[in-house]
C-alpha positions as CSV (number, residue, x, y, z in Angstrom):
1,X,-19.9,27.0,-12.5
2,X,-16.9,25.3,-11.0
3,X,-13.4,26.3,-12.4
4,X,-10.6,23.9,-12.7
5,X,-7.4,23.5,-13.2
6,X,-5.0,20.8,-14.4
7,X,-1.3,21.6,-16.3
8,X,0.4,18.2,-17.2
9,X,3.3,19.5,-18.2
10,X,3.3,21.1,-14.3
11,X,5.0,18.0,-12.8
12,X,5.1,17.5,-9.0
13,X,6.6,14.1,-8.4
14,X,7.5,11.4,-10.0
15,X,4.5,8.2,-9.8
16,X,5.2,4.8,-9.2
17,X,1.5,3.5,-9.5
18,X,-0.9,2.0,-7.5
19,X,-0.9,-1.7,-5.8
20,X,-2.7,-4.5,-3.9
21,X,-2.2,-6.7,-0.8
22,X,-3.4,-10.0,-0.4
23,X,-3.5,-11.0,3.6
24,X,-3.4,-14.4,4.4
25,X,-2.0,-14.8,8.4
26,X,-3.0,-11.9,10.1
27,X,-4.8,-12.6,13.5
28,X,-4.5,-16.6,14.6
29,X,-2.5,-17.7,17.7
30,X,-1.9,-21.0,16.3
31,X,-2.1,-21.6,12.7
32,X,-1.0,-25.6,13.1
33,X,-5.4,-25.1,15.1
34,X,-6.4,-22.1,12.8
35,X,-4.9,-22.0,9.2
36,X,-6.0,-18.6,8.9
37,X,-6.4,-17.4,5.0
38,X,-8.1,-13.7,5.3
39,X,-8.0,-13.4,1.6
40,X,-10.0,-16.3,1.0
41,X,-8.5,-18.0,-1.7
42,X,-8.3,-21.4,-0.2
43,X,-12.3,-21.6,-0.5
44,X,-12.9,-20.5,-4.3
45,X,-12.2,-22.8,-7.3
46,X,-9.4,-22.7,-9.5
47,X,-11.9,-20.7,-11.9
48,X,-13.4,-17.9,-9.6
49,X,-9.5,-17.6,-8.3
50,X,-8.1,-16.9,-11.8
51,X,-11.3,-14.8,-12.9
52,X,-10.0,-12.4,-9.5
53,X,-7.0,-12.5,-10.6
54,X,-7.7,-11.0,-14.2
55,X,-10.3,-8.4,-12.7
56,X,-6.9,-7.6,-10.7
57,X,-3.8,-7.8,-13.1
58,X,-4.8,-8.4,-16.6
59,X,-5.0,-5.4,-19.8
60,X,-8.8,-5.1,-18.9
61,X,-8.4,-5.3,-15.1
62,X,-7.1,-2.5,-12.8
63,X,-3.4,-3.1,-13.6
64,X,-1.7,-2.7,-10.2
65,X,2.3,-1.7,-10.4
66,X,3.1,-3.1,-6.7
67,X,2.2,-6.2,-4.7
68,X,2.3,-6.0,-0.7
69,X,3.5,-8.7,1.2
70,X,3.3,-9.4,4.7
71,X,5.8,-11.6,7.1
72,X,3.6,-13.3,9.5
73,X,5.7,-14.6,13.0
74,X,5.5,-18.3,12.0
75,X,8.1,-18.8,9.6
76,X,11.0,-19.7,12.0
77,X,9.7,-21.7,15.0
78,X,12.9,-22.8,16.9
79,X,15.7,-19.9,18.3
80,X,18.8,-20.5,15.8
81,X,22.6,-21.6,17.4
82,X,24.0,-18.8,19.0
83,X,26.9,-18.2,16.7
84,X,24.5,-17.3,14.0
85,X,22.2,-14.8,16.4
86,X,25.3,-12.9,16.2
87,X,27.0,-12.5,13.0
88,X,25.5,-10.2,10.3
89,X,27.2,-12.6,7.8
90,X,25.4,-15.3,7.0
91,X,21.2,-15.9,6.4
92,X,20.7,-19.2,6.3
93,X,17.2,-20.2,4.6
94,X,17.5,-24.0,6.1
95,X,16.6,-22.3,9.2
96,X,13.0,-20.3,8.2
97,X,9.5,-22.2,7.2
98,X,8.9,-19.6,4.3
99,X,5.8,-21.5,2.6
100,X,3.3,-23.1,5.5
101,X,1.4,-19.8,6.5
102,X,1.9,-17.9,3.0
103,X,0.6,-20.2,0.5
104,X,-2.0,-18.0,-0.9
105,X,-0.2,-15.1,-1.0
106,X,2.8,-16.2,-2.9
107,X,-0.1,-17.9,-5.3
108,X,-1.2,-14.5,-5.8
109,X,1.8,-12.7,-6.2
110,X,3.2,-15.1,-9.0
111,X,0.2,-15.5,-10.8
112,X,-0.4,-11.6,-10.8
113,X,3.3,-11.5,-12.0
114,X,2.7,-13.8,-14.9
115,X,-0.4,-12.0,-15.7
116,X,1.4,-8.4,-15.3
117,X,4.0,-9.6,-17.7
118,X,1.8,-11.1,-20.5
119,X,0.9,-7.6,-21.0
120,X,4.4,-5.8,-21.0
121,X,4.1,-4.5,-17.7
122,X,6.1,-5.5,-14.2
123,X,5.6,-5.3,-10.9
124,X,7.5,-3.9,-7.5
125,X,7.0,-5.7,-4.3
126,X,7.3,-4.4,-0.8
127,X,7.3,-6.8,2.2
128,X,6.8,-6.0,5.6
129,X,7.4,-7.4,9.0
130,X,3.5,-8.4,10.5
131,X,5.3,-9.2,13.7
132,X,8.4,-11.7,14.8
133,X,8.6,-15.2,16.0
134,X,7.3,-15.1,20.0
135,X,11.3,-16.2,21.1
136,X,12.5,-13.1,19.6
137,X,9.7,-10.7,22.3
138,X,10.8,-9.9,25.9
139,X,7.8,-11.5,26.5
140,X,8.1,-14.8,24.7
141,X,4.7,-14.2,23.6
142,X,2.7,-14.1,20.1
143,X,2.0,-10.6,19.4
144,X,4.9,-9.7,22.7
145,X,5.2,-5.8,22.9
146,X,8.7,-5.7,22.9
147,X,11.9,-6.9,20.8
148,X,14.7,-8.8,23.3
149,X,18.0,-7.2,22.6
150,X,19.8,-10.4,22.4
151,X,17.2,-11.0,19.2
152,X,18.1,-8.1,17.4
153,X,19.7,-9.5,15.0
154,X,17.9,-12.7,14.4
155,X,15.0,-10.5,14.0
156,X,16.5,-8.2,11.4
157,X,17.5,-12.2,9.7
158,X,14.2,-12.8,9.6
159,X,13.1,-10.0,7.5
160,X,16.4,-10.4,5.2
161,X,15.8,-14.4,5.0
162,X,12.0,-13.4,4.0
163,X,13.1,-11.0,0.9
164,X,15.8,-13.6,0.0
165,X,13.5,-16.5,-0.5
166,X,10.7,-14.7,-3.0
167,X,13.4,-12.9,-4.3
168,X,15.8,-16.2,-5.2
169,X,13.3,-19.3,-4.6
170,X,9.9,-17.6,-5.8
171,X,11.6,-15.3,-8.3
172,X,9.2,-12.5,-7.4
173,X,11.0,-8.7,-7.7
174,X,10.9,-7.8,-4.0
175,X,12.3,-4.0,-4.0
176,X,11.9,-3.1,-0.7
177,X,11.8,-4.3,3.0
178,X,9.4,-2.3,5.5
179,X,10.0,-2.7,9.3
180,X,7.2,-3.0,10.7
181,X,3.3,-2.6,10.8
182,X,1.7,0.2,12.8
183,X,4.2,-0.8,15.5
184,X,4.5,2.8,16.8
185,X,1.1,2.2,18.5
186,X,2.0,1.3,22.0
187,X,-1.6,1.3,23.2
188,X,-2.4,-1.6,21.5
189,X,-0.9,-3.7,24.7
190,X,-1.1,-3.0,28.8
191,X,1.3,0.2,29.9
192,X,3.3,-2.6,31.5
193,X,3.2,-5.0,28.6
194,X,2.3,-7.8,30.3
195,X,0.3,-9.3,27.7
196,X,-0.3,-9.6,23.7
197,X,-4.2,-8.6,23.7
198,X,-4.0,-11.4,21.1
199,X,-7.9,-12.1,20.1
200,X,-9.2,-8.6,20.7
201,X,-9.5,-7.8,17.1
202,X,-6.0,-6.8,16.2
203,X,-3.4,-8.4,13.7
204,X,0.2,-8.9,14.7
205,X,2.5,-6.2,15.8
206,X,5.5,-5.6,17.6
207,X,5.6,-1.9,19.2
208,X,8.9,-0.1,17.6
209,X,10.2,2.9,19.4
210,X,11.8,5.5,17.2
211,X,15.1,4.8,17.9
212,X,14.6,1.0,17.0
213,X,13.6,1.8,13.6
214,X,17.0,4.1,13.1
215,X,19.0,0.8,14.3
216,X,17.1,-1.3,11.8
217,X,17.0,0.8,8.8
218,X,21.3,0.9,9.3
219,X,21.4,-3.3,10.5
220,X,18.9,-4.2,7.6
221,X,20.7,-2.6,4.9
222,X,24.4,-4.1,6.4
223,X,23.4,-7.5,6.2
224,X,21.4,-7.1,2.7
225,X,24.8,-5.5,1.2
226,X,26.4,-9.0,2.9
227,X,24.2,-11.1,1.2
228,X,25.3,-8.9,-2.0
229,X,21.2,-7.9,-2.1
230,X,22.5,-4.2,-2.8
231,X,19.9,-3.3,-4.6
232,X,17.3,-4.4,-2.2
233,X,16.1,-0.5,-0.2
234,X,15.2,-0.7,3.5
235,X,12.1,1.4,4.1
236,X,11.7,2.7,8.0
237,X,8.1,0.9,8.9
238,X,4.7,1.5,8.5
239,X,3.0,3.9,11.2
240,X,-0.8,4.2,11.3
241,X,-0.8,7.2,9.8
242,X,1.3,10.6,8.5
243,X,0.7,12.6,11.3
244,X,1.9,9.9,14.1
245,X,4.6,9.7,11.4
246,X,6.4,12.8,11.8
247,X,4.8,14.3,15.0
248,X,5.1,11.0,16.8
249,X,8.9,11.5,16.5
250,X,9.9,9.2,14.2
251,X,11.0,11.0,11.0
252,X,13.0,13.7,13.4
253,X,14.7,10.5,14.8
254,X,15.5,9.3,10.9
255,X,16.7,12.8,9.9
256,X,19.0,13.3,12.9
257,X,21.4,10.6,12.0
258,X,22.9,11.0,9.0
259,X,23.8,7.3,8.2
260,X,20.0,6.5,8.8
261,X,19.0,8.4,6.2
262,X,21.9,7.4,3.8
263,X,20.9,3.4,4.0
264,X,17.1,4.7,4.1
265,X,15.6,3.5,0.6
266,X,12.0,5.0,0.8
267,X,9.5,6.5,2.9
268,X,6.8,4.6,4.4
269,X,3.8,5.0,6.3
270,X,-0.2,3.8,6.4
271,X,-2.2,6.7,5.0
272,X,-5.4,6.0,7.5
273,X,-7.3,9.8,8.0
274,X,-9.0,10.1,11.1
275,X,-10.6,14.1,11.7
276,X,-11.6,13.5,15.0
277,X,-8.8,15.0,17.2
278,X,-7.4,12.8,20.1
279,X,-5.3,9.8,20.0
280,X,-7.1,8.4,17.0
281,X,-6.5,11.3,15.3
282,X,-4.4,11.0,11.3
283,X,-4.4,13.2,8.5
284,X,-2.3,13.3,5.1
285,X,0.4,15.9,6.2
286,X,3.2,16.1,4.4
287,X,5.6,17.1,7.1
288,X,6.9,13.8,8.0
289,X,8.4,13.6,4.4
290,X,9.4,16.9,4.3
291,X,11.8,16.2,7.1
292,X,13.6,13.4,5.7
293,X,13.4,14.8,2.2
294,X,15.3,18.0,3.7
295,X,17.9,15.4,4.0
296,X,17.5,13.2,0.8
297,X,15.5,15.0,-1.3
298,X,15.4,11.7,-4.0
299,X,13.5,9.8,-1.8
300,X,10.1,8.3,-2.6
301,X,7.0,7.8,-0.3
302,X,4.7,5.1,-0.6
303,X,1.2,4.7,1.3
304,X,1.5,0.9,2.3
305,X,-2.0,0.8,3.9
306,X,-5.5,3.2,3.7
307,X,-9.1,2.5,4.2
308,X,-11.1,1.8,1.5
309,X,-13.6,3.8,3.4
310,X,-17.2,3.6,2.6
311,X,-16.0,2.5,-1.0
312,X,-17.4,5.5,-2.7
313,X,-16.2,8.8,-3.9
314,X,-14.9,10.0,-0.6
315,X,-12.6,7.1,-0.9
316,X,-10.8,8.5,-4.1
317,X,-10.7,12.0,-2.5
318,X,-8.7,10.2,0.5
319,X,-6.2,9.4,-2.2
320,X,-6.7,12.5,-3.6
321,X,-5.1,13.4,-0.1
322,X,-2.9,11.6,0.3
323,X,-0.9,11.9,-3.3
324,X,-1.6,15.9,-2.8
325,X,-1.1,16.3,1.0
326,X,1.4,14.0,1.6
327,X,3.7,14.4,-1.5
328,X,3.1,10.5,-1.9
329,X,4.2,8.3,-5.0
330,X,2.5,5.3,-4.3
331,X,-0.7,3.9,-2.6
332,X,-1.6,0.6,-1.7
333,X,-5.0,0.4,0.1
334,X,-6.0,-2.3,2.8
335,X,-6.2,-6.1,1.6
336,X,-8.4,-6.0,-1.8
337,X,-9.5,-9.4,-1.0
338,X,-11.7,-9.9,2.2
339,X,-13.2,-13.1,3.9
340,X,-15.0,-11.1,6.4
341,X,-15.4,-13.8,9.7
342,X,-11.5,-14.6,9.9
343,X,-11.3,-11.2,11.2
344,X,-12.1,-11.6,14.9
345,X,-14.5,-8.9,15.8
346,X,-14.4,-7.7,12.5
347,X,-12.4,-5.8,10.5
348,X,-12.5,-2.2,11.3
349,X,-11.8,-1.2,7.8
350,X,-14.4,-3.8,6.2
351,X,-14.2,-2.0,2.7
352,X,-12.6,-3.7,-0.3
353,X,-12.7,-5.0,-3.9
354,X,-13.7,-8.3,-3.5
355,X,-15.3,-10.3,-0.4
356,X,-15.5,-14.2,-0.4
357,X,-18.0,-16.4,1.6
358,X,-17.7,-19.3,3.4
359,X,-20.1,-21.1,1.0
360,X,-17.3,-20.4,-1.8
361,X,-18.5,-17.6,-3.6
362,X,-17.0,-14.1,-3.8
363,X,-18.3,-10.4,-4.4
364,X,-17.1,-7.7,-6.5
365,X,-17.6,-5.0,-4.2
366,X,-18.1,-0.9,-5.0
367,X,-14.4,-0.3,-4.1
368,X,-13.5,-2.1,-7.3
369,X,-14.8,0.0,-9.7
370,X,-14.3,3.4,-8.0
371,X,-10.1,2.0,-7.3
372,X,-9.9,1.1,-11.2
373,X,-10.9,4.8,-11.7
374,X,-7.3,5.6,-10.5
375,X,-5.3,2.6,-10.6
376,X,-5.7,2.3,-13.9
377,X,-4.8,5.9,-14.6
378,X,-1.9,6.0,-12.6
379,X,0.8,3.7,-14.0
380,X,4.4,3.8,-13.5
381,X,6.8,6.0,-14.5
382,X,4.3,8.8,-14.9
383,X,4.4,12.3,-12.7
384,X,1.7,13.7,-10.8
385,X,0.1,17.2,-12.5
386,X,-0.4,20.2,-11.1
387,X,-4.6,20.2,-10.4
388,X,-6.6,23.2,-8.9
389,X,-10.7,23.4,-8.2
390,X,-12.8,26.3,-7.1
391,X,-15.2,24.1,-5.0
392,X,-13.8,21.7,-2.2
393,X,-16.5,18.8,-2.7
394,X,-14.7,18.8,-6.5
395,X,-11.5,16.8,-5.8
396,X,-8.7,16.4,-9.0
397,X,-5.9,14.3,-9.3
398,X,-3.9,14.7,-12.7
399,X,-1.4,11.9,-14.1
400,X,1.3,13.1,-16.8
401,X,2.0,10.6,-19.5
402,X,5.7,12.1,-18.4
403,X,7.2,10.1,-21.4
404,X,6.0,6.7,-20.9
405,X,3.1,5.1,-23.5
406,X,0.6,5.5,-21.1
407,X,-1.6,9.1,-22.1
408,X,-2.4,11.9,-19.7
409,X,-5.2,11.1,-17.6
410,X,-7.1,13.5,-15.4
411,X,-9.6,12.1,-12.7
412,X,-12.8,14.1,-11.6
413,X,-14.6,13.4,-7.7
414,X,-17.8,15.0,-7.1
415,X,-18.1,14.3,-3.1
416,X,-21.4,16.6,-3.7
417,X,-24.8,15.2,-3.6
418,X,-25.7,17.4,-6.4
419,X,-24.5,17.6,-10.1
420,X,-21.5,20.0,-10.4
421,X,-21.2,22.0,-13.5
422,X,-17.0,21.9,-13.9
423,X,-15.1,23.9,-16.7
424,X,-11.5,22.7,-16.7
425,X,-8.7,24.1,-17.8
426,X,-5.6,21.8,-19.8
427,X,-2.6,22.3,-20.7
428,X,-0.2,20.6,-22.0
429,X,-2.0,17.7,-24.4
430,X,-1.1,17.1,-27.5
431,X,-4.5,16.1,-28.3
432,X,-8.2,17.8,-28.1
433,X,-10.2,14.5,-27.3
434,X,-10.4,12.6,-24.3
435,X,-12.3,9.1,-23.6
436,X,-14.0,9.2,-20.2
437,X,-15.2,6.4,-18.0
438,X,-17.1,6.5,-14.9
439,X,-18.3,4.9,-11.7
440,X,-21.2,6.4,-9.7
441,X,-23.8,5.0,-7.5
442,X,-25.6,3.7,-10.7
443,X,-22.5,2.9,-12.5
444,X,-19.5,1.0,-12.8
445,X,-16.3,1.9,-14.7
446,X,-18.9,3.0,-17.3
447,X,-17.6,4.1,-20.9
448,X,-19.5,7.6,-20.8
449,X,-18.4,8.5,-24.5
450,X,-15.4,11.4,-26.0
451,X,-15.4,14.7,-25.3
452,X,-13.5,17.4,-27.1
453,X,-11.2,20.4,-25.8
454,X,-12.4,23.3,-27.2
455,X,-10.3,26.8,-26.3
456,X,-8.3,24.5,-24.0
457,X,-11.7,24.1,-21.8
458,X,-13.4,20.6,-21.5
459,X,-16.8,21.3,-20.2
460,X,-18.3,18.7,-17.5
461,X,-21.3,18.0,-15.4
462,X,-20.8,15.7,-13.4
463,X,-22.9,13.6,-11.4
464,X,-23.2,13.2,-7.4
465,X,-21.1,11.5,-5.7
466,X,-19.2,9.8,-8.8
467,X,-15.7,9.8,-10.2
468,X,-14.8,10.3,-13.3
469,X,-11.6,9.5,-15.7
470,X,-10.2,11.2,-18.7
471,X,-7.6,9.6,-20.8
472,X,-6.3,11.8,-23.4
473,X,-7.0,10.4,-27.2
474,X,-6.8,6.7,-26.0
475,X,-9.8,4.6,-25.4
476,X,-8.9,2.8,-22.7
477,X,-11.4,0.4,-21.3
């Protein structure tokens, strides 16, 4: 008999829910040749694209709190007059393309908005730089290694310019501005950066040295409080993974200069887990955080990227991990939508919630159900609970109402290939029955029926390789 644990009135950090990311521009070298749409919502109907779109954002559907949204390097094509390359006070939106190479994505971030809204809720967005214009590299390449000094600030205009437009034009709630995408990875291009290695299966990046990120978090956040965009956080990048995160140098660098971490408005990284040891190596540490937190212990920490794995219940454990591990408040996997040959080579982290085919019909794939498991229990506003299990393949994660309407949920992962005989332990509900849903190999976000507390113990079995959700007295489909 396993014995677990969780205490929801044991809070460990405040939640900020779970979200999506639609990619549109991600690999092509010339979208004017290639209008590249990875999401794939340029080949459905108006139908199948609004059915996604419920299964996504609706009360029945797995109610995401934050959209992802990438800046691709084609939204400003000429270098601007030099006068404006150097003053921090002016963004001029004349001077970007906002709209050409993100048409899908901004269709799927207001449309999720209206939907989110018709049910009471809202939404955070978080937009980060894919990679800058080719003018703005050393290189003068697509995909150039290295950031030209003179650019510096055009570059850091180009993320500002990006926030301003969905934020004033689009009227989508952009909170935050990340800096980069796993731009710490310098072997994605020759030692001597002599070329992009543009068409070898990667997206766009720029590589960001540590001390280029402490610049931009300060030159981002001086020219948003110019554009009186004050409330708007900068947030220091998105590295591969936690453990390049803080032992790669780059939350040291962060927590070593104090005005860094003052105009820092949350903590970013991509939460990819790699057990292999050697320069692929990533786990969920929470070190990284830690450091800065040391500093700024209000700070937040969202994972802006993870694998959806083999889209089973390993993949809920790895955001078991990374909540857990990491001290993490957020998690938004890999893009949910996938139209699997516009990756060149294809993408090394294939697992999603949808797939759409070239002949115009989509998928609902495994990772949908096993992701509502959480993402629905998860919501915003609510604090993570104290969990505890006396078998590792039985993986907890508790959500406290923590005052909002949403009701204490608890979410079981048997990782086993056997049934696992669980007792668990609650406190803190104020009621004895809980609803339970479930996804297995058999099932799919499967209503399995109540189950009563009885001497604070709810009793379980529960079935290989499944995941399981309580929500206290609420049935909530």
């Amino acid at each position: 008999m396993v014995k677990a644990y969780v205490d929801f009135q044991k809070k460990l950090q405040q939640w900020d829910g779970f979200g999506v990311n639609y990619v549109e521009t991600a690999q092509t070298p010339d979208y004017t040749v290639d209008p590249q749409d990875y999401g794939g919502f340029s080949l459905l109907t108006d139908e199948d694209r609004k059915n996604i779109l419920n299964l996504i954002f609706s009360e029945e559907g797995l109610k995401p709190c934050i959209i992802k949204m990438f800046l691709d390097p084609f939204h400003q094509p000429t270098i601007p007059p030099q006068e404006y390359s150097k003053s921090l006070d002016d963004v001029d939106l004349s001077l970007y393309e906002h709209t050409e190479t993100t048409r899908w994505m901004r269709y799927f971030a207001k449309e999720g908005l209206k939907i989110t809204r018709q049910r009471n809720a809202d939404l955070d967005i978080i937009t980060t730089l894919y990679g800058p214009p080719a003018w703005m590299t050393k290189q003068k390449i697509l995909r150039g290694r290295d950031l030209d000094p003179s650019h510096r600030i055009n570059c850091a205009k180009y993320m500002v310019s990006w926030a301003r437009y969905l934020r004033d034009i689009e009227n989508l709630p952009v909170k935050y501005i990340s800096l980069h995408n796993e731009g710490e990875d310098y072997h994605r291009w020759p030692y001597d950066g002599s070329g992009s290695n543009l068409g070898t299966g990667h997206d766009y990046n720029m590589y960001w040295p540590a001390e280029q990120v402490v610049d931009f978090i300060k030159l981002v956040r001086d020219i948003l409080n110019k554009q009186g965009m004050n409330d708007m956080g900068v947030a220091p990048g998105e590295t591969t993974n936690w453990y390049r995160f803080s032992d790669w140098g780059y939350a040291y660098a962060i927590a070593d200069d104090r005005d860094a971490v003052d105009k820092l408005g949350i903590i970013t990284s991509h939460g990819f887990f790699n057990p292999n040891y050697g320069n692929f190596y990533g786990d969920h540490r929470s070190l990284g955080n830690d450091i800065i937190r040391e500093k700024k212990p209000s700070l937040h920490s969202w994972v802006t990227s993870t694998s959806w794995s083999k889209m089973d219940a390993k993949f809920v454990n790895e955001i078991r991990d990374n909540i857990y591990c990491a001290k993490t408040n957020a998690i938004i996997p890999w893009a949910c939508i996938q139209r699997p040959v516009k990756w060149l080579g294809g993408d090394p982290n294939p697992g999603t919630a949808f797939k759409v085919y070239e002949d115009g019909t989509y998928s609902v794939e495994p990772g949908y159900y096993f992701y509502k498991q959480v993402c629905r229990a998860g919501q915003q506003g609510m604090a993570v609970a104290a969990v505890s299990a006396t078998d590792s393949t039985i993986g907890l994660i508790g959500f406290s109402a923590n005052n909002t309407d949403n009701p204490n949920a608890l979410v079981v992962i048997n990782i086993s290939e056997e049934q696992k005989a669980i007792d668990i332990g609650i406190n803190g509900n104020h009621n004895n029955i809980f609803f339970a849903y479930r996804t297995s190999c058999e099932e799919k976000y499967q209503y399995i029926g109540s189950i009563n507390v009885e001497d604070n113990i709810l009793k379980y079995c529960a079935p290989p390789q499944s995941v399981t959700t309580f929500y206290e007295g609420e049935d909530c489909k």
